[in-house]
Biopython code that builds the backbone (N, CA, C, O; Angstrom):
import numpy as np
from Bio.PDB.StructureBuilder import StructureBuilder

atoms = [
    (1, "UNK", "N", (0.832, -1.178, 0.000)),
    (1, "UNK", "CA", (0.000, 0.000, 0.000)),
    (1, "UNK", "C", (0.879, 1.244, 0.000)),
    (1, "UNK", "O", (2.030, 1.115, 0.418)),
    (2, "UNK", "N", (0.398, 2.619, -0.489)),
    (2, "UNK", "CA", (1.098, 3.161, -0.578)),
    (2, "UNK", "C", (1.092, 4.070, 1.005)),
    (2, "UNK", "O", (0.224, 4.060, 1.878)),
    (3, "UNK", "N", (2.290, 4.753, 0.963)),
    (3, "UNK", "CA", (2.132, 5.547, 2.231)),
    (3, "UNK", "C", (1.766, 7.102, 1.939)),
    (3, "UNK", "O", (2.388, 7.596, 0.998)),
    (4, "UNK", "N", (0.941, 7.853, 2.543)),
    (4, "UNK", "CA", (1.576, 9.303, 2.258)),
    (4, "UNK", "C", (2.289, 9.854, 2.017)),
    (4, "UNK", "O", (2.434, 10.492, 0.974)),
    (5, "UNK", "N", (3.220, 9.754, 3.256)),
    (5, "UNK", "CA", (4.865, 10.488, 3.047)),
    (5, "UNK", "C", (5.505, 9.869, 1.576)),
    (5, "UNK", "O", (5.992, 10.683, 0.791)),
    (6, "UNK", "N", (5.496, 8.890, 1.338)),
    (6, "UNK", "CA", (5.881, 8.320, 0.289)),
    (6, "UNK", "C", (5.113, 9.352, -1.497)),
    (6, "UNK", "O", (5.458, 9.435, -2.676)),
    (7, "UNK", "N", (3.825, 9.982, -0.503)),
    (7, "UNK", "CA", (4.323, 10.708, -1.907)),
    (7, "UNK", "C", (3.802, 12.223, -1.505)),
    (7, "UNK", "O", (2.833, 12.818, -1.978)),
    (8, "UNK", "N", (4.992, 12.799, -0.205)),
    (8, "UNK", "CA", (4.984, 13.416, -0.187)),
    (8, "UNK", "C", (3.775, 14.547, 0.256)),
    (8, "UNK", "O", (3.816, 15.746, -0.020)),
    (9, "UNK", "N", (2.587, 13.786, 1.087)),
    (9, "UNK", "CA", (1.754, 14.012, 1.986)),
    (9, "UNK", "C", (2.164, 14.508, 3.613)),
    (9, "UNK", "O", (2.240, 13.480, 4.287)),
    (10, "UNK", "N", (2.331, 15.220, 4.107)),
    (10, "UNK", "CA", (2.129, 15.989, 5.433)),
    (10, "UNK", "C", (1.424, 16.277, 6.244)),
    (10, "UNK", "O", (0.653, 17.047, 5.672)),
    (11, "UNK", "N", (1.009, 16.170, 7.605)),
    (11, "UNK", "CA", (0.333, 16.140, 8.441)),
    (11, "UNK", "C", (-0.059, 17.076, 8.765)),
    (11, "UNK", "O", (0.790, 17.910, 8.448)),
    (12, "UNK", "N", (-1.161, 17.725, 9.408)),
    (12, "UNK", "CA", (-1.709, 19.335, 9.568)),
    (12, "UNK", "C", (-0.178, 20.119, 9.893)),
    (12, "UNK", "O", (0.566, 19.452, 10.610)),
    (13, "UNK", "N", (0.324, 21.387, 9.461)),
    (13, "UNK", "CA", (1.526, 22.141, 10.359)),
    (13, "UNK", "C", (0.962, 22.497, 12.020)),
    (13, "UNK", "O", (-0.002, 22.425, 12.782)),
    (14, "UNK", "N", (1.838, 22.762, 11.936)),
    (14, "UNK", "CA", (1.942, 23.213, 13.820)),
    (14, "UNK", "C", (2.675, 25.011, 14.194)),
    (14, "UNK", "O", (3.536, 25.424, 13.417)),
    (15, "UNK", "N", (2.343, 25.691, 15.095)),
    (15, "UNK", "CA", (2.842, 26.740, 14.888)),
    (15, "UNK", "C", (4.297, 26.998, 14.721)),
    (15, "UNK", "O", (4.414, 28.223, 14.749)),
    (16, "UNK", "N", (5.404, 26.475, 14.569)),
    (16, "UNK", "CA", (6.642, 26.259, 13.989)),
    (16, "UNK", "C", (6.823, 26.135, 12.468)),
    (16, "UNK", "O", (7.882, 26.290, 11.860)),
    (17, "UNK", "N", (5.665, 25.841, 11.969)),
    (17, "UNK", "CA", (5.593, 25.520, 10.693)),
    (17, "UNK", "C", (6.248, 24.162, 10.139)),
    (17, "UNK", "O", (6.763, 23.983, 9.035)),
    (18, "UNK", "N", (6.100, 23.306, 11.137)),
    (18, "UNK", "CA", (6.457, 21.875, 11.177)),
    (18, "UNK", "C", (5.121, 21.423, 10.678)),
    (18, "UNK", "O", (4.009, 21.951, 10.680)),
    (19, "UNK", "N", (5.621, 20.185, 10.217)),
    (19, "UNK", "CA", (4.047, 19.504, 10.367)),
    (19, "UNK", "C", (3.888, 17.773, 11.248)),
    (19, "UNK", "O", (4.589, 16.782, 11.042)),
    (20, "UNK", "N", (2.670, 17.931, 12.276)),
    (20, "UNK", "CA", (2.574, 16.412, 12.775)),
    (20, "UNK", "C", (2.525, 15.757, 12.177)),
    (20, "UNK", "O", (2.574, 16.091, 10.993)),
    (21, "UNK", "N", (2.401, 14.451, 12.489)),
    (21, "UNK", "CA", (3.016, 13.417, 11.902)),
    (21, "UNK", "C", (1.563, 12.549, 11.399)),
    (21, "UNK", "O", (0.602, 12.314, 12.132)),
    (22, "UNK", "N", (1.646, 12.320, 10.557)),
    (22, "UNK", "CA", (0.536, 11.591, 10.144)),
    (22, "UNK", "C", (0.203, 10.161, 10.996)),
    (22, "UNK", "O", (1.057, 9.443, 11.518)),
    (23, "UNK", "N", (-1.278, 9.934, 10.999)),
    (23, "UNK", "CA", (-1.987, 8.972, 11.737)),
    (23, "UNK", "C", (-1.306, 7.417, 10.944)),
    (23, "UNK", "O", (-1.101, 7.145, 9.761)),
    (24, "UNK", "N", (-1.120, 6.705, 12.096)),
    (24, "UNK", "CA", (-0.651, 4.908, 11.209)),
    (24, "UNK", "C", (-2.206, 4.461, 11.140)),
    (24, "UNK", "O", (-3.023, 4.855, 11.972)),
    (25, "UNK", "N", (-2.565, 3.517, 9.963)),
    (25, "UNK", "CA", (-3.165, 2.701, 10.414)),
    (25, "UNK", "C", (-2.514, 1.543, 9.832)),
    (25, "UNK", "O", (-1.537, 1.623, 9.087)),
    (26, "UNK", "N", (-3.306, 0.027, 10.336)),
    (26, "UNK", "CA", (-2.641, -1.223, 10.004)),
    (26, "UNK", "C", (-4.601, -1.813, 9.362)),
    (26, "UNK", "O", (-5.810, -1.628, 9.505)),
    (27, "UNK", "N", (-3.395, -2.688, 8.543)),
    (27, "UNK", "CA", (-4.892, -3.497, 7.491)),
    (27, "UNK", "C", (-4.248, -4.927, 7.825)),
    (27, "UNK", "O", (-3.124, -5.362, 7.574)),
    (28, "UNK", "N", (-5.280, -5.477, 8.441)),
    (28, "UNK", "CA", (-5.633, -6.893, 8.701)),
    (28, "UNK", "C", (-5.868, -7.514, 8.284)),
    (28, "UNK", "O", (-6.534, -8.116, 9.126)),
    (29, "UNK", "N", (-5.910, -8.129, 7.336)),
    (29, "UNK", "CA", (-6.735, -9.534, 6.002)),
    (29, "UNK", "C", (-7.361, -10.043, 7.096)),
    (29, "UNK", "O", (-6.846, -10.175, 8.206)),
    (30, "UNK", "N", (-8.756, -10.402, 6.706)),
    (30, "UNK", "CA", (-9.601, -11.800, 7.115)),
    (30, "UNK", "C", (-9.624, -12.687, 6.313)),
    (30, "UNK", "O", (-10.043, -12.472, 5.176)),
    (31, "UNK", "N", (-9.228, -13.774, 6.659)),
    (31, "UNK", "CA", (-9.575, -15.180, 6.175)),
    (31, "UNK", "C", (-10.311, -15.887, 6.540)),
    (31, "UNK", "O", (-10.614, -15.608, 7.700)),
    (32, "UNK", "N", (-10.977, -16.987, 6.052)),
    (32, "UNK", "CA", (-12.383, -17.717, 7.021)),
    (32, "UNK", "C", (-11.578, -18.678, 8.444)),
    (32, "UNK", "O", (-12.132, -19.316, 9.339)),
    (33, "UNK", "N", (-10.421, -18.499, 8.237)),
    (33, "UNK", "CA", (-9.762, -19.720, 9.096)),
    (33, "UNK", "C", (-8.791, -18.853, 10.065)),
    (33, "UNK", "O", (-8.663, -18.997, 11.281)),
    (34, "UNK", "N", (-7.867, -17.527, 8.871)),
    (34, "UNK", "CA", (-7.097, -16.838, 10.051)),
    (34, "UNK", "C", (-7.220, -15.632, 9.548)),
    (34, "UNK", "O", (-8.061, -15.319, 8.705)),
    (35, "UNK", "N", (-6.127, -14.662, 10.192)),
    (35, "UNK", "CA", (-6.470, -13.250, 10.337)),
    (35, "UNK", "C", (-4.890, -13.122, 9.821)),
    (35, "UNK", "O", (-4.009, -13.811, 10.335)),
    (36, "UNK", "N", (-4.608, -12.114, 8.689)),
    (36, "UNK", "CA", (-2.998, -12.103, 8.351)),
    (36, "UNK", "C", (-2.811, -10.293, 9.125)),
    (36, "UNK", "O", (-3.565, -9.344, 8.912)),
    (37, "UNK", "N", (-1.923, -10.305, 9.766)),
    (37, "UNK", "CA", (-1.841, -9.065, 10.974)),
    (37, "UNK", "C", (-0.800, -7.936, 10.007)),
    (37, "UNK", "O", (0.281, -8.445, 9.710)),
    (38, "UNK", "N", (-0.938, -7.005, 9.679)),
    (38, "UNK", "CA", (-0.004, -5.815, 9.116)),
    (38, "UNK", "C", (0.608, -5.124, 9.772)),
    (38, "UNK", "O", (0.088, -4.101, 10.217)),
    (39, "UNK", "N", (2.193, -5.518, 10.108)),
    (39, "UNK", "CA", (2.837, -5.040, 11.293)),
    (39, "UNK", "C", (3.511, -4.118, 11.110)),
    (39, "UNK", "O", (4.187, -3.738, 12.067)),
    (40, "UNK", "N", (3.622, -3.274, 9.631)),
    (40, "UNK", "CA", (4.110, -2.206, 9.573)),
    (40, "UNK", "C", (2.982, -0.830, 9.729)),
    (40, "UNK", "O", (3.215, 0.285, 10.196)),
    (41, "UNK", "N", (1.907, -1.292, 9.245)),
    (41, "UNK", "CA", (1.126, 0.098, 8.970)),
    (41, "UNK", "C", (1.025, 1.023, 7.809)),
    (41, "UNK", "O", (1.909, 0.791, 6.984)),
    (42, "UNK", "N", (0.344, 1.856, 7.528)),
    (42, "UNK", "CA", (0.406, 2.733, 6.495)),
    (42, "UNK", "C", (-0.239, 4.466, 6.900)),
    (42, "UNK", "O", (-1.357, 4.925, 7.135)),
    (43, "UNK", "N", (1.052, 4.992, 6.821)),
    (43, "UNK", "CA", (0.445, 6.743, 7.240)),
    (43, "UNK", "C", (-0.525, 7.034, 6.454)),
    (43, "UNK", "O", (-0.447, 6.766, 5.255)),
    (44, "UNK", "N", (-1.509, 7.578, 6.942)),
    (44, "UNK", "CA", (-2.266, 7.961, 5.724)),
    (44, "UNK", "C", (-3.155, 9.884, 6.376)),
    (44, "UNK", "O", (-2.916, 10.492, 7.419)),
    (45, "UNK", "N", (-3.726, 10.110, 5.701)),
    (45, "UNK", "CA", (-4.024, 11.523, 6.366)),
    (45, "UNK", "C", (-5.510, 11.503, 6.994)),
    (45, "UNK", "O", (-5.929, 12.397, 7.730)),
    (46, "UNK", "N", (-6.254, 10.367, 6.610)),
    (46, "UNK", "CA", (-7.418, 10.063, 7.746)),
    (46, "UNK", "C", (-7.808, 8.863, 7.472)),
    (46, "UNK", "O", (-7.364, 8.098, 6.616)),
    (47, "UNK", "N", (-8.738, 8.694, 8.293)),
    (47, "UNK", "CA", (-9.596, 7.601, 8.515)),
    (47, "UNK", "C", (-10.755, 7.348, 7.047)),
    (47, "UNK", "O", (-11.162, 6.197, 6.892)),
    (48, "UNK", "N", (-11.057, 8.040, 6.406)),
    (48, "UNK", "CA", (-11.995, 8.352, 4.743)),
    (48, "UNK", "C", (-10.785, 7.374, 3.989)),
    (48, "UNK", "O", (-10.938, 6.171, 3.777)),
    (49, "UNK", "N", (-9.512, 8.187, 3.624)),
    (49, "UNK", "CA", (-8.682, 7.506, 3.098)),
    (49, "UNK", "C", (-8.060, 5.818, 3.399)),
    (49, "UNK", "O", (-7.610, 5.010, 2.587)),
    (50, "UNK", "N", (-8.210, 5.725, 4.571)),
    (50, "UNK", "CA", (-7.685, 4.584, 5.018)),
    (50, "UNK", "C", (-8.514, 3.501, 4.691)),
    (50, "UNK", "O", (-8.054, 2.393, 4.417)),
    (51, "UNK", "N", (-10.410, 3.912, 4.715)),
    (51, "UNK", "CA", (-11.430, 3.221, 4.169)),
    (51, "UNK", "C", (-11.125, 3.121, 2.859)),
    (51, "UNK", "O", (-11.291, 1.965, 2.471)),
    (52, "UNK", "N", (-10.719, 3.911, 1.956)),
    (52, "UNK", "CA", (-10.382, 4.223, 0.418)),
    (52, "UNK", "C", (-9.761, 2.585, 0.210)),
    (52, "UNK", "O", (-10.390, 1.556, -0.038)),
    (53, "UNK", "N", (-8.105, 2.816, 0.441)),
    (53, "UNK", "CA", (-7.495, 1.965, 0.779)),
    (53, "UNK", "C", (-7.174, 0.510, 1.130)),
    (53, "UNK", "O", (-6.227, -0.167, 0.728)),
    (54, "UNK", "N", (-8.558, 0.040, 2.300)),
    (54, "UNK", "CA", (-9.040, -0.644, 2.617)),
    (54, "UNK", "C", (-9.773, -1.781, 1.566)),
    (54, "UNK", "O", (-9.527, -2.981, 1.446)),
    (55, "UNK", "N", (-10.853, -0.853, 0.796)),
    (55, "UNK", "CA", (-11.841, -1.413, -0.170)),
    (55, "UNK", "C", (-11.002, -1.328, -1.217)),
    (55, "UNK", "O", (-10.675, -2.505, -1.372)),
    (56, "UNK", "N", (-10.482, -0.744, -1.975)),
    (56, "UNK", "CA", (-9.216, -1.053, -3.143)),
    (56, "UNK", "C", (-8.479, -2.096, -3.249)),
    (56, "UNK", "O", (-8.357, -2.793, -4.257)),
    (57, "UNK", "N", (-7.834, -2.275, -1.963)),
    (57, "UNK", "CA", (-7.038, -3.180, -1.243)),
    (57, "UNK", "C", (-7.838, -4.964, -1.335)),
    (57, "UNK", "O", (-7.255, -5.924, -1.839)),
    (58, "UNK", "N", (-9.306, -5.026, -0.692)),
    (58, "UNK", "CA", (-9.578, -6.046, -0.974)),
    (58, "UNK", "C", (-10.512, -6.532, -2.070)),
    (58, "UNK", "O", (-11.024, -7.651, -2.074)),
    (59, "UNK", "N", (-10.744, -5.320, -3.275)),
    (59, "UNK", "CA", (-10.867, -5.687, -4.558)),
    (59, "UNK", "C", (-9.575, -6.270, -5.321)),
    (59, "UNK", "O", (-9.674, -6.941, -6.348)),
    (60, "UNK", "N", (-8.426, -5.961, -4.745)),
    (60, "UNK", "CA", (-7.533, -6.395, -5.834)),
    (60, "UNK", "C", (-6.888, -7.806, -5.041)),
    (60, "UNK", "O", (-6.497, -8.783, -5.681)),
    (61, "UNK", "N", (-6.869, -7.756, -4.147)),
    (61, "UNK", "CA", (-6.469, -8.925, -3.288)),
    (61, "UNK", "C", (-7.739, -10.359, -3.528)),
    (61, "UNK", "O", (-7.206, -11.461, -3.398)),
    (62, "UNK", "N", (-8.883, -10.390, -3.765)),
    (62, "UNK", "CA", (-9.746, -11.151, -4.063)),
    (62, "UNK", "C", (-9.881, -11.514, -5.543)),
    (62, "UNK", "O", (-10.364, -12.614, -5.812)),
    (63, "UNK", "N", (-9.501, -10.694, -6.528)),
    (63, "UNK", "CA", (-9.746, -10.819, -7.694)),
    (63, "UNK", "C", (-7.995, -11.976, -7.561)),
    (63, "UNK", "O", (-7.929, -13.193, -7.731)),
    (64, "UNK", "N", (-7.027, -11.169, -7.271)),
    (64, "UNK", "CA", (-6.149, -12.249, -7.472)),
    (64, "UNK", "C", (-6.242, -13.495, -7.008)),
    (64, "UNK", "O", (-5.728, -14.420, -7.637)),
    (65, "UNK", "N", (-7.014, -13.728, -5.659)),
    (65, "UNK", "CA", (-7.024, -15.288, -5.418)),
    (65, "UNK", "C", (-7.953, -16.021, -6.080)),
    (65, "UNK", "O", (-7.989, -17.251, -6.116)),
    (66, "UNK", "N", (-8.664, -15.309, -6.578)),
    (66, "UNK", "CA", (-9.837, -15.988, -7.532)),
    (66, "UNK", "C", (-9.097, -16.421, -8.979)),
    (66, "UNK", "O", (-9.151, -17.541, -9.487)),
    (67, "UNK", "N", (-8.349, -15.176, -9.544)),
    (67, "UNK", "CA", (-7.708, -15.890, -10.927)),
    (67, "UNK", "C", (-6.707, -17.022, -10.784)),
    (67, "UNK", "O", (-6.530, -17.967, -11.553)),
    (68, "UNK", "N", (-5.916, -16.658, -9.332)),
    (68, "UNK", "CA", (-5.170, -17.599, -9.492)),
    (68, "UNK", "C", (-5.322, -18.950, -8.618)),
    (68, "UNK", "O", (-4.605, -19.844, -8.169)),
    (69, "UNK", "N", (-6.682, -18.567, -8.643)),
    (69, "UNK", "CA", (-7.208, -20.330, -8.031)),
    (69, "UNK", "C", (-6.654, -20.297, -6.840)),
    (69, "UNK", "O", (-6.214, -21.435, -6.676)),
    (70, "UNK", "N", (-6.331, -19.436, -5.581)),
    (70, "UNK", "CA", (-6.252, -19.978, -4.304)),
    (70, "UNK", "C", (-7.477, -20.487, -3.506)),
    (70, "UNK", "O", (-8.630, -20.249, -3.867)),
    (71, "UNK", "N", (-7.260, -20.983, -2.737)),
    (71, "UNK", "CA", (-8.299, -21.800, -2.285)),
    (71, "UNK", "C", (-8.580, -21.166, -1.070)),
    (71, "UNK", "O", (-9.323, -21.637, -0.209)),
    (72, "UNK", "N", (-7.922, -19.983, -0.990)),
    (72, "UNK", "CA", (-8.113, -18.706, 0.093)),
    (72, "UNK", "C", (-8.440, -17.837, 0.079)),
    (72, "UNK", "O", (-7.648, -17.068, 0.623)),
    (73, "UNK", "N", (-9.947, -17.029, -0.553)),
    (73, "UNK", "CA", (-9.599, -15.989, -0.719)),
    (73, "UNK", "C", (-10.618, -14.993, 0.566)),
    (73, "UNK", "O", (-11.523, -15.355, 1.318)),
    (74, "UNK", "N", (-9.968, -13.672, 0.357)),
    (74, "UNK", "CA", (-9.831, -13.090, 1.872)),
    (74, "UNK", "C", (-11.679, -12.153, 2.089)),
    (74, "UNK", "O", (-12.356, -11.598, 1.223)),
    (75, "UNK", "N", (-11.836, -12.257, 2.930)),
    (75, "UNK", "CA", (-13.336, -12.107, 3.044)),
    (75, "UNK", "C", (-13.337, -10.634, 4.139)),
    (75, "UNK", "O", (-14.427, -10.301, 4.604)),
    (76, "UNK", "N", (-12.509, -10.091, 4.380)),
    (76, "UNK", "CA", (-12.490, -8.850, 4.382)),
    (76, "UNK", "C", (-11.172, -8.125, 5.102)),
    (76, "UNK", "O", (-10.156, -8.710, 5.478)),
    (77, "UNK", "N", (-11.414, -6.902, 5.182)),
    (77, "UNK", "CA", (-10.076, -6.153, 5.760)),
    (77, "UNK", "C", (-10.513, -5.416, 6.997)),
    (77, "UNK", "O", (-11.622, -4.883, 7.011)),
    (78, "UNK", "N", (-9.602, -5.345, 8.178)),
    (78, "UNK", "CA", (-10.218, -4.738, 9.085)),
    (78, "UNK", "C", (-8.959, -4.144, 9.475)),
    (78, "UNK", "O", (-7.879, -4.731, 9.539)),
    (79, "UNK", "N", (-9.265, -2.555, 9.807)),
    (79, "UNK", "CA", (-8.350, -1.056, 9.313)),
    (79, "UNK", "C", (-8.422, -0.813, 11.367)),
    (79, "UNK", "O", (-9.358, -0.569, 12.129)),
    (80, "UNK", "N", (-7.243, -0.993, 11.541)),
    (80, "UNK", "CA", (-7.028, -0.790, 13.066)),
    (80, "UNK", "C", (-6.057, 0.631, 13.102)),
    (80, "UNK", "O", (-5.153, 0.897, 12.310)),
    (81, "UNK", "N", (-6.543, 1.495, 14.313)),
    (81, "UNK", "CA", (-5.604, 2.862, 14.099)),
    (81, "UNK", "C", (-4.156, 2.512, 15.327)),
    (81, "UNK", "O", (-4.002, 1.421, 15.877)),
    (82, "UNK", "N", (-3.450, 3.453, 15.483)),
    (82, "UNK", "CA", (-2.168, 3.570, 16.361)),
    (82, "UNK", "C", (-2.350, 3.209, 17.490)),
    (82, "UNK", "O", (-1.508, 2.668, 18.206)),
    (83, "UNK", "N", (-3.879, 3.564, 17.878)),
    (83, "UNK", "CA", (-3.761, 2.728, 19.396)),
    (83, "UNK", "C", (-4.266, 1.582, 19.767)),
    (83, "UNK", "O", (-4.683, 1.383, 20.908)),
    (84, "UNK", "N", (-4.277, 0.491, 18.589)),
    (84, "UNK", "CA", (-4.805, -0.683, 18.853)),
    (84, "UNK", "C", (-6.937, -0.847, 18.352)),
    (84, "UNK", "O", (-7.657, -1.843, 18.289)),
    (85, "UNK", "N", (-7.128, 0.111, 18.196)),
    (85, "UNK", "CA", (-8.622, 0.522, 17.975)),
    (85, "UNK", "C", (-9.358, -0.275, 16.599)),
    (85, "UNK", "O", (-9.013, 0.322, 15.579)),
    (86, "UNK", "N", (-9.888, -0.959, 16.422)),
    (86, "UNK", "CA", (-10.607, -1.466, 15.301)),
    (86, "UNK", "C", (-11.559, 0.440, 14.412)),
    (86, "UNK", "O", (-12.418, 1.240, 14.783)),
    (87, "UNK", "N", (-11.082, 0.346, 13.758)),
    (87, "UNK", "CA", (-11.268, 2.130, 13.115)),
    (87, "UNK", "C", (-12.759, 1.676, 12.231)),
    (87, "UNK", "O", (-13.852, 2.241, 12.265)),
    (88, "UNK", "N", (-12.260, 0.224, 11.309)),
    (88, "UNK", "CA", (-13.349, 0.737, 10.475)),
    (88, "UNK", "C", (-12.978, -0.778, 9.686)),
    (88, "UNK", "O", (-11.796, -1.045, 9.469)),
    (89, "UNK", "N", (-14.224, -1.869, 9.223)),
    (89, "UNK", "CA", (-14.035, -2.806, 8.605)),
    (89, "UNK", "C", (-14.718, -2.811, 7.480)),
    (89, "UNK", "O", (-15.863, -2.370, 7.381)),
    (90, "UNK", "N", (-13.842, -3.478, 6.254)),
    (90, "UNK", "CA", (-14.624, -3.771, 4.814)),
    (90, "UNK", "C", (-14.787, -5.418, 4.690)),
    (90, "UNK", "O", (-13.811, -6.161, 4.794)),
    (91, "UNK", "N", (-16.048, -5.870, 4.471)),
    (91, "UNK", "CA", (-16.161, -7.096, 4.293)),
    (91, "UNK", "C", (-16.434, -7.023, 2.679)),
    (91, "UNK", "O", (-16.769, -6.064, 1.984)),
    (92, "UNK", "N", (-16.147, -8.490, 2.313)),
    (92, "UNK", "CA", (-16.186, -9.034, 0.838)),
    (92, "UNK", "C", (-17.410, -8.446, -0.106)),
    (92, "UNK", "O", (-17.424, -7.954, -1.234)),
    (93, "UNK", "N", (-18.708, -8.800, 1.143)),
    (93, "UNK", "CA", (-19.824, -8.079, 0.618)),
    (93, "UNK", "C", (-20.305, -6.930, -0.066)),
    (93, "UNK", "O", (-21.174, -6.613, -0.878)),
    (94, "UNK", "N", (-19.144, -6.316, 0.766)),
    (94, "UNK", "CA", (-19.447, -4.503, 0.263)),
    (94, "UNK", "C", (-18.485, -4.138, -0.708)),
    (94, "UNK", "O", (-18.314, -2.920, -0.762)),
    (95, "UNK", "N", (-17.808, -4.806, -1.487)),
    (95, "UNK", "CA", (-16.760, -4.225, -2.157)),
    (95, "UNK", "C", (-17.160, -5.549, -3.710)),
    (95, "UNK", "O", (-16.546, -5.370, -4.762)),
    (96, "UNK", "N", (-17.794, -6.284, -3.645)),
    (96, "UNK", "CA", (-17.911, -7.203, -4.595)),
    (96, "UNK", "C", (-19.351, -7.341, -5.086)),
    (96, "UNK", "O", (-20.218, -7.981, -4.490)),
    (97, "UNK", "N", (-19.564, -6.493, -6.545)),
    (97, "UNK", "CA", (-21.283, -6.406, -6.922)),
    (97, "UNK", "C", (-21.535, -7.870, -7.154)),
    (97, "UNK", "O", (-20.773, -8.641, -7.738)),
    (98, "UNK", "N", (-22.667, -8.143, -6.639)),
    (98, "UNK", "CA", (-23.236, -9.490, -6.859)),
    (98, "UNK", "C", (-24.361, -9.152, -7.979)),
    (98, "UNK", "O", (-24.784, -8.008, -8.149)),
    (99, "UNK", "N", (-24.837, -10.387, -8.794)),
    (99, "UNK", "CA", (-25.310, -10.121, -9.959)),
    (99, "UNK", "C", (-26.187, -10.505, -9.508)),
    (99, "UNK", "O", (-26.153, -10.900, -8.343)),
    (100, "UNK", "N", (-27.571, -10.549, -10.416)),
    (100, "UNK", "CA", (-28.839, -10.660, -10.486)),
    (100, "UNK", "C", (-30.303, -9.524, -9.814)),
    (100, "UNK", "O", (-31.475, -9.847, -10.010)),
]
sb = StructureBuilder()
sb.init_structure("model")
sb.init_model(0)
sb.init_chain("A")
sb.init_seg("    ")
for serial, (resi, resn, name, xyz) in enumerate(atoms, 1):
    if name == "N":
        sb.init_residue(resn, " ", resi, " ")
    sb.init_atom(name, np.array(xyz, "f"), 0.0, 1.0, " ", f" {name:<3s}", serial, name[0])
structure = sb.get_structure()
């Protein structure tokens, strides 16, 4: 995923004309069996974006286990912030149009 800083995104300034540091969050894969844990994180500049992210994230992550025939594929993402907090979850449902 990409990071902010990585392209050059900044956190509100501060009266120094510094700027804080942008919010981490971490994306969790669900699997029906386990949970794959994201131990680095990704800065991002809110919680909207991190949902962005999130649902992008497990459109392209599902389409690949489907083409390439894993017998795993991930049934949703759940977007935890810096202090351990469950922020905001995307399940399979909401990110995959079902037909009919």
């Amino acid at each position: 995923m990409l990071s902010a800083s990585s392209l050059g995104i900044e956190g509100p300034p501060i009266a120094n004309g510094e700027h804080l540091p942008l919010p981490i969050y971490y994306f969790h894969i669900r699997h029906a069996d386990r949970v794959v844990h994201d131990p680095e994180g990704s800065e991002l500049p809110d919680l909207q974006t991190a949902l962005h992210e999130a649902n992008e994230s497990l459109r392209e992550l599902v389409a690949h286990a489907l083409v390439s025939k894993h017998s795993s594929v991930p049934l949703g993402i759940q977007v935890f912030d810096e202090n351990g907090n469950l922020a905001v979850e995307v399940d399979i449902d909401g990110v995959i149009p079902r037909r009919g």
